[in-house]
C-alpha positions as CSV (number, residue, x, y, z in Angstrom):
1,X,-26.4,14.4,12.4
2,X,-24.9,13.7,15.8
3,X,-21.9,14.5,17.1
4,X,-18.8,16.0,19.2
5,X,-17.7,19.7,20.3
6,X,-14.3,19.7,20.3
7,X,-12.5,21.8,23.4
8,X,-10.4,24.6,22.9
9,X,-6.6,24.1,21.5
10,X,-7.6,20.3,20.5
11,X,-5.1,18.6,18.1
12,X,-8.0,18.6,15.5
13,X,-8.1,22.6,15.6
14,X,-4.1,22.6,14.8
15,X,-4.4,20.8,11.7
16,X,-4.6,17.1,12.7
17,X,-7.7,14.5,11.7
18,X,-7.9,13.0,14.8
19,X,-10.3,13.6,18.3
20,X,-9.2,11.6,21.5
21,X,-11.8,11.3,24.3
22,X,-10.0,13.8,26.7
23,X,-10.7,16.5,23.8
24,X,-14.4,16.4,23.7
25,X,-15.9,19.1,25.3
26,X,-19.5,17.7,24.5
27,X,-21.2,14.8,23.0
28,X,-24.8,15.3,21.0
29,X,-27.5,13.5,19.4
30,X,-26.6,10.3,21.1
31,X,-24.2,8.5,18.0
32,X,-23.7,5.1,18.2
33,X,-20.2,3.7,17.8
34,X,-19.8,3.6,13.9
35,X,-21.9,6.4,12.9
36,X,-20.7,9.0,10.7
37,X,-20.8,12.1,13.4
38,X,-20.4,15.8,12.8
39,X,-17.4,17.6,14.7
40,X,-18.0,21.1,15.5
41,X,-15.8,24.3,17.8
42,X,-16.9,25.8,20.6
43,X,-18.7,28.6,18.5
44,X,-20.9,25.8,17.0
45,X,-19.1,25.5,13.6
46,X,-18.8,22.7,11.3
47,X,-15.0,21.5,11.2
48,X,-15.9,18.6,9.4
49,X,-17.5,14.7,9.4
50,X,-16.1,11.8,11.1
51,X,-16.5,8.1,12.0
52,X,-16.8,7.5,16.0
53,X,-15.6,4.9,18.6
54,X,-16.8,5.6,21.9
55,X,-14.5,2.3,23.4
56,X,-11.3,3.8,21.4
57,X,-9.2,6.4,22.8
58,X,-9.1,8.0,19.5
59,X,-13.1,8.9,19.4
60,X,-13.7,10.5,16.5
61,X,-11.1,10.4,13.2
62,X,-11.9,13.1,10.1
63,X,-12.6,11.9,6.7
64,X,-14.5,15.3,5.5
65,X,-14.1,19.2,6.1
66,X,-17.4,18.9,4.9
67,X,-20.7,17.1,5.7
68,X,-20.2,13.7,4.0
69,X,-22.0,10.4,4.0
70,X,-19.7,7.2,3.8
71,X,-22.0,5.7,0.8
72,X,-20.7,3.6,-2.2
73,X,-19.8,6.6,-4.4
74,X,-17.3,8.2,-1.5
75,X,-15.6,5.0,-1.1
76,X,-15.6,4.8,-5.3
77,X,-14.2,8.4,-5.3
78,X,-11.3,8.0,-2.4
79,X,-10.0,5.1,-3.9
80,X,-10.3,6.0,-7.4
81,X,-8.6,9.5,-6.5
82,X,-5.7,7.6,-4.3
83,X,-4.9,5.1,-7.4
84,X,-4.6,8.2,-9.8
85,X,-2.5,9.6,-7.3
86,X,0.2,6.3,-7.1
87,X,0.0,6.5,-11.3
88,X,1.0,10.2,-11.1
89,X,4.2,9.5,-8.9
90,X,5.1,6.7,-11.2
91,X,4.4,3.3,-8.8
92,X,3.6,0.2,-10.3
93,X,-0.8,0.7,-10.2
94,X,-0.7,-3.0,-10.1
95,X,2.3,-3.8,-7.4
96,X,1.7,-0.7,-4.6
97,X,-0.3,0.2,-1.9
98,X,-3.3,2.1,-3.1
99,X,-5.0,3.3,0.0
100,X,-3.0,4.3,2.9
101,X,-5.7,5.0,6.1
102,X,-5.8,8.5,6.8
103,X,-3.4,9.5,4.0
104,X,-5.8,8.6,1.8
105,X,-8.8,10.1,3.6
106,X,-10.2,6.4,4.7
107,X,-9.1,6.3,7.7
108,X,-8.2,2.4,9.0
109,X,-8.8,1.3,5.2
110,X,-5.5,-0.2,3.6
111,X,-5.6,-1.5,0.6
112,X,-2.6,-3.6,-1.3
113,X,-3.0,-4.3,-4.7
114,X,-0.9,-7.3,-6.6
115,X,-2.1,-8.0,-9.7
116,X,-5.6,-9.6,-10.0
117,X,-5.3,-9.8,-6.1
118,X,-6.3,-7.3,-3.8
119,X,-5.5,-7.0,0.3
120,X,-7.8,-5.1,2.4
121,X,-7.8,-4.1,5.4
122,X,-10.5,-2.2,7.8
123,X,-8.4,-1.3,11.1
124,X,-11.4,1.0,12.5
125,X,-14.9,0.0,13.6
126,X,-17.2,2.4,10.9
127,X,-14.6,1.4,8.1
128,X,-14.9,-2.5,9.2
129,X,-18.9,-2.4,9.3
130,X,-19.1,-0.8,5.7
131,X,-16.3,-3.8,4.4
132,X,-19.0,-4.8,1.9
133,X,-19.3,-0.6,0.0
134,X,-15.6,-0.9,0.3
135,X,-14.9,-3.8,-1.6
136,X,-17.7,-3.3,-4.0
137,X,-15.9,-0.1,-4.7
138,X,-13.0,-1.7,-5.4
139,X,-14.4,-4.6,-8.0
140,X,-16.4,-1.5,-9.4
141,X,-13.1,0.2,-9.7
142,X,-10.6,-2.5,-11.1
143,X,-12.5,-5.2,-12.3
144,X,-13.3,-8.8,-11.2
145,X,-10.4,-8.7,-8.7
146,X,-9.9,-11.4,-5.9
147,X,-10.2,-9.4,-2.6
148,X,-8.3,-11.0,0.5
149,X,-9.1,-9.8,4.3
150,X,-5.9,-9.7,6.2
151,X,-7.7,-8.0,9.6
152,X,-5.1,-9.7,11.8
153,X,-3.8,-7.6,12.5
154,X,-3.5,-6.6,17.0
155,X,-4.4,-3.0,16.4
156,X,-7.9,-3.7,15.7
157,X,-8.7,-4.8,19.0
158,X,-8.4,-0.7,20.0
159,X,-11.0,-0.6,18.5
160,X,-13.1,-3.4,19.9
161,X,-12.7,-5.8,16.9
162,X,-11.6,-9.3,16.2
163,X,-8.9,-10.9,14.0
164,X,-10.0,-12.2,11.0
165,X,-8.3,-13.6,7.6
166,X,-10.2,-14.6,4.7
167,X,-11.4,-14.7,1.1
168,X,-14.2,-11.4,0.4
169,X,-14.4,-11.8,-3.5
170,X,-13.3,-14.3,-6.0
171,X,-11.1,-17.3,-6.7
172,X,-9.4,-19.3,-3.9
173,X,-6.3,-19.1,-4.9
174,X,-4.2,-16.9,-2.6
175,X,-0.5,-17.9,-3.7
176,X,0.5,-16.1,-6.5
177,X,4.0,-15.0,-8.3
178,X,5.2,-11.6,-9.0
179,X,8.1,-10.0,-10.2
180,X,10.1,-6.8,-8.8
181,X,13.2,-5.4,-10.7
182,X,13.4,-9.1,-12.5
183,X,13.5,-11.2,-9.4
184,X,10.4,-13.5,-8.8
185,X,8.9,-14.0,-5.7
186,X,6.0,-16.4,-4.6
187,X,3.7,-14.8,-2.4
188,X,1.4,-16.1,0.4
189,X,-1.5,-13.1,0.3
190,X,-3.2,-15.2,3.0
191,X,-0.7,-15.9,5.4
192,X,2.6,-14.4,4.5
193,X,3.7,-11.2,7.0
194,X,1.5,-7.9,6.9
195,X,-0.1,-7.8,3.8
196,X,2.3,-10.4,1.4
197,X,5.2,-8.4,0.7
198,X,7.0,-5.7,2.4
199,X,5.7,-2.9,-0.3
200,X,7.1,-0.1,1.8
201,X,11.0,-1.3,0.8
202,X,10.4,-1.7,-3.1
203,X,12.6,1.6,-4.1
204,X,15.2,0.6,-1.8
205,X,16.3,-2.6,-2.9
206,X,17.4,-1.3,-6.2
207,X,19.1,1.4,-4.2
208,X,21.1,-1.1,-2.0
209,X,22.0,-3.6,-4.7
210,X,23.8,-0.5,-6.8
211,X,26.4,-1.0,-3.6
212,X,26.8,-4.7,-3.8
213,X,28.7,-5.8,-6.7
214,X,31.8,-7.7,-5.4
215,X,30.9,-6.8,-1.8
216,X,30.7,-9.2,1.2
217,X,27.0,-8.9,1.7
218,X,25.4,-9.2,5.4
219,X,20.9,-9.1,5.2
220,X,19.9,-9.0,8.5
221,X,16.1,-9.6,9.3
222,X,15.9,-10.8,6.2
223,X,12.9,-12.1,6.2
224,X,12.0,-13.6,2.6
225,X,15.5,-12.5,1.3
226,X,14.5,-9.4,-1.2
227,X,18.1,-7.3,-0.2
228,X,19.8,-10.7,-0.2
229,X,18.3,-11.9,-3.5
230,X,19.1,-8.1,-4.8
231,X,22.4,-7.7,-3.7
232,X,23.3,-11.3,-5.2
233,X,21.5,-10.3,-8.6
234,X,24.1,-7.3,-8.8
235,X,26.9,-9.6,-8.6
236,X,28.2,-9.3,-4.7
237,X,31.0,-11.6,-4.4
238,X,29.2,-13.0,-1.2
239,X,25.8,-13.1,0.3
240,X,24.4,-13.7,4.1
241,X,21.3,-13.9,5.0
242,X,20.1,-13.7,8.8
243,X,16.4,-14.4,9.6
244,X,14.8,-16.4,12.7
245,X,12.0,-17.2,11.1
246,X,11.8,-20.4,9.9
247,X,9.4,-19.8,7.3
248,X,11.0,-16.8,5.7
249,X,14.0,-18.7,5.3
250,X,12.2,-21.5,3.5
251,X,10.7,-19.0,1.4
252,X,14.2,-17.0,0.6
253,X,15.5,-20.4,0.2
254,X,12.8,-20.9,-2.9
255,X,13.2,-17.7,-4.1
256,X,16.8,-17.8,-4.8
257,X,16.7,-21.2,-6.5
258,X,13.7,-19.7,-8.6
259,X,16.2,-16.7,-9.8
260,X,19.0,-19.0,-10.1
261,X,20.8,-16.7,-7.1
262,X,22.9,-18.3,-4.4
263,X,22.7,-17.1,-0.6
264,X,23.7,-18.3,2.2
265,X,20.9,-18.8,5.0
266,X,21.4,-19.1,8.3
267,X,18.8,-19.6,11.3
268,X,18.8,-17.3,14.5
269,X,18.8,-14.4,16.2
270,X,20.6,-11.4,14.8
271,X,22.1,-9.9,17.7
272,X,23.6,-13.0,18.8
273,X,24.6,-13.9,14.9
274,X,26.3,-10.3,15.0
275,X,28.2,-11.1,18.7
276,X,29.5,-14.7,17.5
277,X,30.9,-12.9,14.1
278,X,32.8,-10.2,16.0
279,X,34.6,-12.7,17.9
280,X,35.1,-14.6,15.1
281,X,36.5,-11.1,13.5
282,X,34.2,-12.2,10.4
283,X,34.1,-8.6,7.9
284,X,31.3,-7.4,5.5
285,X,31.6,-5.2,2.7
286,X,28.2,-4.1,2.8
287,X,25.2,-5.0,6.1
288,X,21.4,-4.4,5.9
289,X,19.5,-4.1,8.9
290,X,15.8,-4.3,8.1
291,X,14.2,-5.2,12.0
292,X,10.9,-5.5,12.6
293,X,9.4,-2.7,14.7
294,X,11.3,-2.3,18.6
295,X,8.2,-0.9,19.6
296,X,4.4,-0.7,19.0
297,X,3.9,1.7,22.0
298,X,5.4,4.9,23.8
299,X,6.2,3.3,26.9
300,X,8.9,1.1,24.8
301,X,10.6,4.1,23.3
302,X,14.0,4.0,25.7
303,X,14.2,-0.2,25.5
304,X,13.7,0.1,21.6
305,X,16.9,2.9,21.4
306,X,18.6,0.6,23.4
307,X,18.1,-1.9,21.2
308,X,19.1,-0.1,17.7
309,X,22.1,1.4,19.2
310,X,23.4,-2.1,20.0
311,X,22.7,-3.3,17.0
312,X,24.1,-0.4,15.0
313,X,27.5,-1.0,17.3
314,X,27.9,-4.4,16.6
315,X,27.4,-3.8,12.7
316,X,29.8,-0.9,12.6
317,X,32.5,-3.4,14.3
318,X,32.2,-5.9,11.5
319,X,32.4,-3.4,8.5
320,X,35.1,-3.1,6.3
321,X,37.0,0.1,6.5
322,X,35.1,1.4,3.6
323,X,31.9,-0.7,4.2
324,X,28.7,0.4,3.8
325,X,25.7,0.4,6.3
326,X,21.9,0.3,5.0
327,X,19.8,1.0,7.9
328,X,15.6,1.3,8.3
329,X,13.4,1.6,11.1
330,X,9.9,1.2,10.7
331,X,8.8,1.5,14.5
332,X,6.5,5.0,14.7
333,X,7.7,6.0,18.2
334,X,10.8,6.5,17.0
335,X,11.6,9.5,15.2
336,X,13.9,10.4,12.4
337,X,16.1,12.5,14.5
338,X,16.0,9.7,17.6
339,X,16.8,7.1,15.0
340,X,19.5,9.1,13.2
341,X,21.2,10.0,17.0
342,X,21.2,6.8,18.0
343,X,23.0,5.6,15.0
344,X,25.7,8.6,15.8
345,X,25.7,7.2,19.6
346,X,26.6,3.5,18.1
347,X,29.3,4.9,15.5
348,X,31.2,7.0,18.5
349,X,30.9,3.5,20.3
350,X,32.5,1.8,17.5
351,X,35.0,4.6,17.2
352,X,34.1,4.6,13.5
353,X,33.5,7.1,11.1
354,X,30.7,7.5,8.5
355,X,29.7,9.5,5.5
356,X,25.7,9.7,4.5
357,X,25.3,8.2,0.8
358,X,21.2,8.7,1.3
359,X,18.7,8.9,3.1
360,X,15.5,6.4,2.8
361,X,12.1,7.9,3.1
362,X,8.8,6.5,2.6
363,X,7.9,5.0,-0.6
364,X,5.4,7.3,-2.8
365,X,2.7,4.5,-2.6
366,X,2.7,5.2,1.5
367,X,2.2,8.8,1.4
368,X,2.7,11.2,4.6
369,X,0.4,13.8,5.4
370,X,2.6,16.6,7.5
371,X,-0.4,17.5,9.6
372,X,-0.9,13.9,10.7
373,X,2.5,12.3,11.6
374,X,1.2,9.0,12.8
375,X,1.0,8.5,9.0
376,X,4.8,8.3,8.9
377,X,6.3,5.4,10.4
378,X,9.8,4.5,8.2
379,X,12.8,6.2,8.1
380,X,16.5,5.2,7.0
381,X,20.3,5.9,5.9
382,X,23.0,4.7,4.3
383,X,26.7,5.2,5.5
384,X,29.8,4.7,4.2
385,X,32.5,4.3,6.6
386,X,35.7,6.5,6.2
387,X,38.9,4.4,6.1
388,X,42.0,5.9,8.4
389,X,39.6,7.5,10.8
């Protein structure tokens, strides 16, 4: 088997799955990009089997500690192994995310499952050119499933691939209706956001919506309205919904005349929504801010702190004096710690105070993997503001 000797004090020596090009001391037996490679120390042991890019930065990504083929029963094993894992922390088998990338030990392969319906995604080269084991392992594994691509996703092209959405396996029919907590929602597995739904939020809308009953409710990025809808179904006396998307708002829209719900929608940008209500002196009982990754690379890190501490300001100036603040952040580059100061930065600002009622992690369906932090990306709190402070 080809492959790479790894140089002295590389990540991959320290616990991490990963091999950038600056940390290959040597390459052998001439792989070609896609192969299944062998990664080896200095002292020409094993340190496990990989999948190789020569055109990504990241050259070589672990699958194995040990020598390991990626055949049909490895792909039927991972996955099978990752779903048992999701039934064992109590998540939904048939409303999750059953394989995570590299917390799963595929790395690049997600897989969403609703229902009948499955979403896959193959974010690396190897993974992408064995798309046909991968989702024969996965009618193999649940049945005559319809399997959606969704590889449009711009990370792909590090890796020298193109964008692609389609149908892999089964019907045609890519607009289906599910239910979370009681509310229905029509999904778009073909062309919604990401994958259909935001899975990564499913525990917390429960979590928020215990806070909103007869509160003034604020859902910023609110996308298809899932807080908004959640908040209303707990009997808030008042609910907002911010989203600039067009299409997310005709989709809330639907959604809350399916569950019988009413929200109010409006059309725009959120930091100028959140200006024009401070100097209208317009009050919420209760805001979520849910935005969209600030930033996809490391160079963006001070614009996207920037960013979150303004809009954490203006939120904290149109809570109530005992409001409460739900806050995520699901950009990578910014750590729990950055994210958490910057929300102290914007409440000194505000000249507010703030207790923490919880913090949000990542949902048991995304697992982290300590070793590999790239596999955690979200991160949130929610405050309660102190009244005569």
């Amino acid at each position: 088997m080809p492959g790479i000797v790894i140089k002295p004090r590389a990540r991959i020596l320290h616990g991490h799955d990963w091999v950038f090009s600056s940390e290959a001391l040597k390459i052998f037996g001439d792989p070609a990009d896609g192969d299944v490679i062998s990664l080896k120390d200095g002292k020409d042991r094993l340190i496990g089997s990989a999948i190789y890019n020569s055109k990504s930065q990241i050259v070589a990504r672990r699958f194995s500690r040990q020598r390991q083929e990626l055949d049909l029963d490895f792909f039927k094993r991972r996955i099978a192994l990752a779903a048992a894992y999701r039934v064992r922390r109590e998540v939904d088998p048939k409303l999750c995310r059953v394989v995570w990338s590299e917390s799963d030990g595929l790395p690049g392969v997600i897989i969403d499952r609703y229902g009948d319906h499955c979403i896959l995604q193959t974010l690396t080269l190897a993974m992408d050119m064995r798309k046909d084991l991968i989702t024969n392992a996965i009618v193999d594994l649940f049945g005559a499933v319809t399997i959606i691509e969704r590889n449009d996703a711009p990370v792909r092209r590090a890796e020298g691939l193109d964008l692609r959405k389609g149908i892999l396996r089964g019907s045609a029919a890519t607009e289906i209706k599910i239910e979370i907590d009681g509310l229905k929602f029509d999904v778009d597995l073909l062309n919604a956001q990401k994958t259909g739904l935001y899975l990564d939020q499913r525990p917390n809308y429960r979590v928020v919506a215990q806070h909103a009953a007869a509160r003034r409710v604020l859902d910023c990025f609110a996308n298809e309205g899932a807080f908004a809808l959640s908040c209303a179904r707990a009997g808030a006396a008042d609910v907002a919904a911010v989203e600039e998307n067009r299409e997310g708002i005709a989709a809330g829209k639907r959604h809350a005349t399916q569950n019988g719900l009413k929200v109010r929608w409006m059309e725009g940008d959120v930091f100028q929504f959140l200006r024009a209500a401070e100097k209208a002196q317009a009050q919420y009982d209760l805001i979520v801010l849910d935005p969209p990754s600030f930033t996809k690379t490391k160079s963006g890190l001070r614009d996207a702190l920037r960013g979150y501490r303004e809009l954490h300001l203006r939120a904290f100036k149109l809570l109530s004096k005992d409001g409460l603040l739900a806050t995520f952040s699901c950009s990578h580059h910014v750590s729990e710690a950055a994210f958490a100061q910057t929300v102290v930065d914007a409440l000194v600002d505000a000249r507010r105070s703030a207790r923490k009622l919880h913090r949000f992690e990542q949902a048991p369906d995304h697992p982290v993997l300590p070793t590999l932090p790239e596999t955690e990306y979200f991160k949130g709190l929610l405050l309660e503001m102190m009244p005569g402070r």
